[in-house]
C-alpha positions as CSV (number, residue, x, y, z in Angstrom):
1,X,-1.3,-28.4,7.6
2,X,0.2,-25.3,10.2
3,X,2.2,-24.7,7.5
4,X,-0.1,-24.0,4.8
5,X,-2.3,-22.1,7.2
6,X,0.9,-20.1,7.9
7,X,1.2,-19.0,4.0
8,X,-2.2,-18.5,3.6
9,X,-2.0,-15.8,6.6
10,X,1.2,-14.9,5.4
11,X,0.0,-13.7,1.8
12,X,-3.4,-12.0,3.3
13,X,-1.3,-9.8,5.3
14,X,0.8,-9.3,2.4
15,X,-2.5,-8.0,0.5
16,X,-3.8,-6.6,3.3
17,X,-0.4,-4.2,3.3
18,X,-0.7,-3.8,-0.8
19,X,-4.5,-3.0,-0.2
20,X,-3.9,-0.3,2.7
21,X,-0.6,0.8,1.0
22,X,-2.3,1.9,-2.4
23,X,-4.8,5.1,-1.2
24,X,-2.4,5.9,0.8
25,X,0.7,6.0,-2.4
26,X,-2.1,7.6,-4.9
27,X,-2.6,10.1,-1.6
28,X,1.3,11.1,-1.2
29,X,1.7,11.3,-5.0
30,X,-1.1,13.5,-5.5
31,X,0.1,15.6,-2.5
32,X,3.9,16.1,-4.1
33,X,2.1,16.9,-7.1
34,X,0.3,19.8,-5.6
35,X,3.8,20.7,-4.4
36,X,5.7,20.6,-7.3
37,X,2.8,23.0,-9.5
38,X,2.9,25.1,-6.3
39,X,6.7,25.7,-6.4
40,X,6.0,26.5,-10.7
């Protein structure tokens, strides 16, 4: 039973990370691409 509990916690986190990791990715990439046209 811990142990399931354990991978369900274990793949919300994961999520979790995906979830808070995205705006920040679509953030960074949109912020290099304002660099990149700004060194054009």
């Amino acid at each position: 039973m811990a142990r399931i509990c354990e991978k369900i916690l274990m793949r919300i986190d994961v999520t979790a990370d995906r979830l808070y990791a995205w705006p920040q990715l679509v953030k960074d990439t949109h912020e290099l691409g304002l660099f990149i046209s700004a060194q054009k």
